[in-house]
C-alpha positions as CSV (number, residue, x, y, z in Angstrom):
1,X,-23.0,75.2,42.6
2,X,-26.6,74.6,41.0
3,X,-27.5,78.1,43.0
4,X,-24.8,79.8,42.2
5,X,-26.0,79.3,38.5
6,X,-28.9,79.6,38.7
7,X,-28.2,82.6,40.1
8,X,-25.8,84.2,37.3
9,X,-28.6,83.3,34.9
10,X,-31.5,84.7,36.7
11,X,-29.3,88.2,37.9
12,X,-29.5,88.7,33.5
13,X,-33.4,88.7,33.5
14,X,-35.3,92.5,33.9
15,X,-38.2,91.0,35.9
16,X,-35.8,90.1,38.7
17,X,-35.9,92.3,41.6
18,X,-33.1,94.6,43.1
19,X,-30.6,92.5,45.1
20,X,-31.3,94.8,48.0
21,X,-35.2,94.4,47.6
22,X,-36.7,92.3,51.1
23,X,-37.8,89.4,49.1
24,X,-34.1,89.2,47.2
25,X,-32.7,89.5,50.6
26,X,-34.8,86.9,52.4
27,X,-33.9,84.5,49.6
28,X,-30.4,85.1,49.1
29,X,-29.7,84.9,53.5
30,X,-31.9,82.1,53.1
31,X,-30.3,80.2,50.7
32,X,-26.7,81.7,51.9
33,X,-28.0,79.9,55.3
34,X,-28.8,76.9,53.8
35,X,-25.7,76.1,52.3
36,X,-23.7,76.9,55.7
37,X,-25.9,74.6,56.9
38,X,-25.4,71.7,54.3
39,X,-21.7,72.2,54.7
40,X,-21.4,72.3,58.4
41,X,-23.5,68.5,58.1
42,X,-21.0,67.6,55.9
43,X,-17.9,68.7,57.8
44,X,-19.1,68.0,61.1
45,X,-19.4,71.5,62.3
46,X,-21.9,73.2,64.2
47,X,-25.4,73.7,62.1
48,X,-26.8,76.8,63.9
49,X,-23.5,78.5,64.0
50,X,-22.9,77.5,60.3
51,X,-26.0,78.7,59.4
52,X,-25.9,82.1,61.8
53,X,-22.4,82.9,60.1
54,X,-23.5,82.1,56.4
55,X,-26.7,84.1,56.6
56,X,-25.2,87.2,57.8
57,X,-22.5,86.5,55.2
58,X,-24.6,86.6,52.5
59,X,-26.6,89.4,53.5
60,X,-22.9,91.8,53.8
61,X,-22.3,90.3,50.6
62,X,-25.3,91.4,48.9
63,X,-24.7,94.7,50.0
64,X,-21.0,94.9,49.6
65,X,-21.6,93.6,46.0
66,X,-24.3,96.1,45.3
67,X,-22.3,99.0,46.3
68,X,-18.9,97.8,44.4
69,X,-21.3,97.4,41.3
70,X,-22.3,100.8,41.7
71,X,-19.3,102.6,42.0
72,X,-17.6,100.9,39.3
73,X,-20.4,102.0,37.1
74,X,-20.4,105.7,38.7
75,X,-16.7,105.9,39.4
76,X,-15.6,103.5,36.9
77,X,-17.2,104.4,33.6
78,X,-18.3,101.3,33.1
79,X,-21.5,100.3,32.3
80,X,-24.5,98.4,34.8
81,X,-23.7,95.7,32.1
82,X,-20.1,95.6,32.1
83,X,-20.2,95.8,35.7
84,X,-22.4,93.4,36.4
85,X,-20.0,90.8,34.0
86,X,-17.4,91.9,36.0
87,X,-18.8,91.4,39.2
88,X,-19.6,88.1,38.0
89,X,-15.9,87.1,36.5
90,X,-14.5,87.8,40.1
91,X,-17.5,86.1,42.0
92,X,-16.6,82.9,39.4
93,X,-13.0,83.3,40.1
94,X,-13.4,83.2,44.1
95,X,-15.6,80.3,43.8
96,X,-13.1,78.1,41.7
97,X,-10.0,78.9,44.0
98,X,-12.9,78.0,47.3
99,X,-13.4,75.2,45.7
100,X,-10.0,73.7,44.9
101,X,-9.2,74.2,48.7
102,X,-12.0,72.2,49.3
C-alpha cells in the first residue's frame, strides 16, 4: 500500500519520468515483482512464479495504463490532468475491492 502511494504522489511531480521510460519500467516490474514475491511468502505460493507473473503484470499494466490515458485525453477530451485523476480514481477503486477479497 505504502508504494502504491507513494506512487500517486510521485506520478503528480514534472521531474518524474514517462511511465514508459527504461528506468520507470525497471522500477515499476521491479517493484510489481517484489510485491508478487512478498505475497506468494505470505500465502505459501510459489516465489519465482509469483514474482515471473507479477513482473510481467506490471510491465502490461504500465503500458495498458499509458495507452488508456492517452486515448482518453485524445479521444476523450479530457485533459492529461483529468485523465491522469481518473486513471487514478479507478486504479484506487480496484485496489480497495482487491483488498476486501483479501
Amino acid at each position: 500500500m505504502a508504494f502504491a502511494a507513494a506512487e500517486l504522489a510521485a506520478d503528480k511531480l514534472p521531474s518524474v519520468p514517462n511511465r514508459t521510460s527504461p528506468p520507470a519500467l525497471v522500477g515499476r516490474v521491479t517493484l510489481g515483482a517484489a510485491s508478487g514475491a512478498l505475497a506468494a511468502r505470505a500465502y505459501g505460493g510459489s516465489v519465482v512464479v509469483a514474482a515471473l507473473l507479477a513482473g510481467a503484470a506490471a510491465l502490461a499494466a504500465t503500458f495498458a495504463s499509458f495507452q488508456l490515458r492517452r486515448l482518453a485525453s485524445e479521444r476523450g477530451g479530457l485533459s492529461s490532468t483529468a485523465a491522469g485523476l481518473l486513471e487514478d480514481a479507478v486504479v484506487l477503486a480496484a485496489a480497495s475491492a482487491l483488498a476486501r477479497r483479501g
